[in-house]
C-alpha positions as CSV (number, residue, x, y, z in Angstrom):
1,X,0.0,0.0,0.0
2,X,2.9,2.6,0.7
3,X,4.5,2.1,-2.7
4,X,1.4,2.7,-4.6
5,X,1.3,5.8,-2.6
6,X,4.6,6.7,-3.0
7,X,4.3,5.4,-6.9
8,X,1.7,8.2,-7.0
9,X,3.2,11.1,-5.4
10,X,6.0,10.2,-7.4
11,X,4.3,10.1,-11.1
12,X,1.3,13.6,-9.6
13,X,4.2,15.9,-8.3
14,X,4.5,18.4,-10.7
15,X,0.3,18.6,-10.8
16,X,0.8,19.0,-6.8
17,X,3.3,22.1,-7.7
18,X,0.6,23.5,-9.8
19,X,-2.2,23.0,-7.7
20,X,-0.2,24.4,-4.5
21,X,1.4,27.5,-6.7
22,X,-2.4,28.2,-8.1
23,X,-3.6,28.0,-4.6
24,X,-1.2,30.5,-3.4
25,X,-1.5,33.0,-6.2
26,X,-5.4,33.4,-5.4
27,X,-4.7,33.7,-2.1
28,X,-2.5,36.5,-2.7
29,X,-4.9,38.1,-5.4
30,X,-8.2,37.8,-2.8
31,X,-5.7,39.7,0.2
32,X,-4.6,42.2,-2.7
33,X,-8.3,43.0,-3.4
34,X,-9.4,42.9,0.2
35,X,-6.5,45.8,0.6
36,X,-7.9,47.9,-1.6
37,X,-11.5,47.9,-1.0
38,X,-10.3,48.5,2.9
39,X,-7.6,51.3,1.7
40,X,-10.8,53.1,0.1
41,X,-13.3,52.8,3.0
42,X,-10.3,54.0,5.7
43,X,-10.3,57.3,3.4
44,X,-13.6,58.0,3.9
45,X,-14.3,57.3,7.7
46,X,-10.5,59.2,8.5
47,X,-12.0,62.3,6.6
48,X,-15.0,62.0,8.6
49,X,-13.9,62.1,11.5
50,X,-11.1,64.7,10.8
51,X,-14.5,66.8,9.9
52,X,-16.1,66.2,13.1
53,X,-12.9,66.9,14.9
54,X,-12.8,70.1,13.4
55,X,-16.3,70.9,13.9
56,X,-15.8,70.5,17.5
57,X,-12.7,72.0,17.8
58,X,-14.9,75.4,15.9
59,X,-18.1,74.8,18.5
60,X,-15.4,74.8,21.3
61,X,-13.7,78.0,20.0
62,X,-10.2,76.5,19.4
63,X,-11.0,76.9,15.9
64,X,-12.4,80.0,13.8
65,X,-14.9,79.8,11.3
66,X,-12.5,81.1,8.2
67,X,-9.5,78.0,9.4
68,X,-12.6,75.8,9.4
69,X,-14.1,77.0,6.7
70,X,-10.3,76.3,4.9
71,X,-9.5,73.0,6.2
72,X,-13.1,71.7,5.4
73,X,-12.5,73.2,1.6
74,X,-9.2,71.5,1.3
75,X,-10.5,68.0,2.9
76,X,-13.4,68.2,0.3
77,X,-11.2,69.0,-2.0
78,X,-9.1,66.0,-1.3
79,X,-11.9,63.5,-1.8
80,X,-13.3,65.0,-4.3
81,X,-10.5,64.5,-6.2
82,X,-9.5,60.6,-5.4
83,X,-13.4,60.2,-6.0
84,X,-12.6,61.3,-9.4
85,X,-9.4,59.5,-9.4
86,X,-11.2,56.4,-8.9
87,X,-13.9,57.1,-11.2
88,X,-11.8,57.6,-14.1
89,X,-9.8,54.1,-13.2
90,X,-13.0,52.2,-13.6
């Protein structure tokens, strides 16, 4: 019984290569795509709560309304533009 197994691993090897080297490449394809949707969605929520940071930081008075005002603009400004970014990639 253990040489037709090892008769069989022998003669299969190169299929077990394949299958194990197939295996790991979608592994490492499904991480790579799990990155990037996480990457995008970690933009977003950090921008948001960067804006409600800020808008605390203005209701508490550490903050005036024009640096608000210009830190708001230039976060918008930011997503606006990898929103576009990403738009144009798809």
């Amino acid at each position: 019984m253990n040489t037709n197994i090892i008769s069989f691993l022998k003669e299969s090897y190169l299929q077990w290569i394949a299958l194990i080297f197939a295996i790991s490449l979608l592994v490492w394809g499904a991480m790579r795509i799990r990155a990037y949707f996480l990457e995008e969605s970690d933009t977003t929520d950090d921008n948001h709560k960067l804006l409600n940071q800020l808008r605390e930081m203005k209701t508490e008075g550490e903050l005036a309304e024009e640096e608000y005002r210009k830190l708001k603009s230039r976060i918008n400004l930011e997503h606006n533009t990898d929103s576009e970014r990403d738009s144009n990639n798809v």
